[in-house]
C-alpha positions as CSV (number, residue, x, y, z in Angstrom):
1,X,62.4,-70.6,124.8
2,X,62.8,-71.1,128.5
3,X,66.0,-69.6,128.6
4,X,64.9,-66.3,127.3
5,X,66.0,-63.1,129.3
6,X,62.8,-60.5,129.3
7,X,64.2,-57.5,127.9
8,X,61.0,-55.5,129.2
9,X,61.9,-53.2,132.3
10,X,60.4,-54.4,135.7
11,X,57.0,-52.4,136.2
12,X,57.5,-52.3,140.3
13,X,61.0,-50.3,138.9
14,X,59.9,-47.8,136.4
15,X,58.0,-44.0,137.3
16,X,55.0,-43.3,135.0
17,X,55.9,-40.1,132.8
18,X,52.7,-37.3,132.9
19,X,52.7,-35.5,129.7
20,X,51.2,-31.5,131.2
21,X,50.1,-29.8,128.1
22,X,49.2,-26.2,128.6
23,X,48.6,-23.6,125.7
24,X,50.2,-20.2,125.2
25,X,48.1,-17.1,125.6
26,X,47.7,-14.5,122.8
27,X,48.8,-11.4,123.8
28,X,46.8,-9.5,121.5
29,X,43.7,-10.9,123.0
30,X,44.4,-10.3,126.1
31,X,45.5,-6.5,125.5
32,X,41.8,-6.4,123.4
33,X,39.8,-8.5,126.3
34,X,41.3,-5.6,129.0
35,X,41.0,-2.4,126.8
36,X,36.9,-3.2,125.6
37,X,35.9,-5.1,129.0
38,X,38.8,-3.3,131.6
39,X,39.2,-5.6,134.5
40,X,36.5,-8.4,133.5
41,X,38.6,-8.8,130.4
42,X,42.0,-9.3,132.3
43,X,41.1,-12.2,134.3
44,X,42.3,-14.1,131.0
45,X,46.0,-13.0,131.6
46,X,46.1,-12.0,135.1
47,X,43.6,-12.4,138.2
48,X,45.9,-10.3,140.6
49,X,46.2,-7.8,138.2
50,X,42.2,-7.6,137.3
51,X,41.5,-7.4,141.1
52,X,44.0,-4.4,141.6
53,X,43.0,-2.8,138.4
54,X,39.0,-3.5,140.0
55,X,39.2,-1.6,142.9
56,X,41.5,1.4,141.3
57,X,38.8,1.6,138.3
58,X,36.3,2.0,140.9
59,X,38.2,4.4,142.9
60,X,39.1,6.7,140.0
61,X,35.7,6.2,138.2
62,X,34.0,7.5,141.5
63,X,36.3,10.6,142.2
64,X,36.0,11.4,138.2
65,X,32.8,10.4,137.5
66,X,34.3,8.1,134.7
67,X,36.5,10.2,133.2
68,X,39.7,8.6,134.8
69,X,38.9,5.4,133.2
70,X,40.2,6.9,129.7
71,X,43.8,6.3,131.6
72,X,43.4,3.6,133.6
73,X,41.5,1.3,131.1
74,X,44.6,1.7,128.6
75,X,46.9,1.2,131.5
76,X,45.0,-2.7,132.1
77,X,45.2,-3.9,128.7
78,X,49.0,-3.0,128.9
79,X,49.5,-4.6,132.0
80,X,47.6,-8.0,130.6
81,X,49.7,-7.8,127.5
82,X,52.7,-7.8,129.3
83,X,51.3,-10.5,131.9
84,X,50.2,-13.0,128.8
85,X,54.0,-12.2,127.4
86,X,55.8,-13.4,130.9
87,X,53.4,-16.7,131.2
88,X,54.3,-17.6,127.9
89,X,58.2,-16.9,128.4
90,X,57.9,-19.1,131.6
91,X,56.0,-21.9,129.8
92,X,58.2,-22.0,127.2
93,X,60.9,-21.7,129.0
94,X,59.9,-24.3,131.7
95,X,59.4,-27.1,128.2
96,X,63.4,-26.5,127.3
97,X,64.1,-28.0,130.8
């Protein structure tokens, strides 16, 4: 029993492996959240995008007292579907490696 080799690799020698779980977004929920709530609803799939689409919602709402946001509400929920589509194709893309 003395003469035993340990077959366990040394602990000093061996890197700790971090499991990073991180969930996919649903694009459909994002394009509802940005449609019914405009900008508040994008900070789900984009913050840069809901701060750009903030201050042009404000601008066009003031210089057509509202009616502009018919385009540019439609034009945010776009823009967070195809935000919530690229993070998951990176995600995904970033677990093959």
């Amino acid at each position: 029993m003395d003469n035993e080799q340990n077959t366990q690799p040394d602990a000093q020698h061996t890197a700790p492996k971090a499991i990073v779980v991180q969930s996919i977004k649903n694009v459909g929920l994002a394009a509802g959240l940005a449609l019914f709530f405009g900008p508040i609803g994008m900070l789900y799939s984009t913050i840069m995008g809901a701060v750009v689409m903030l201050i042009v919602n404000i601008i066009v709402g003031l210089f057509t007292l509202g009616f502009g946001l018919i385009v540019t509400l439609p034009i945010g929920a776009i823009w967070a579907y195809i935000a919530a589509k690229k993070y998951n194709e990176n995600l995904l893309a970033g677990a093959r490696e």
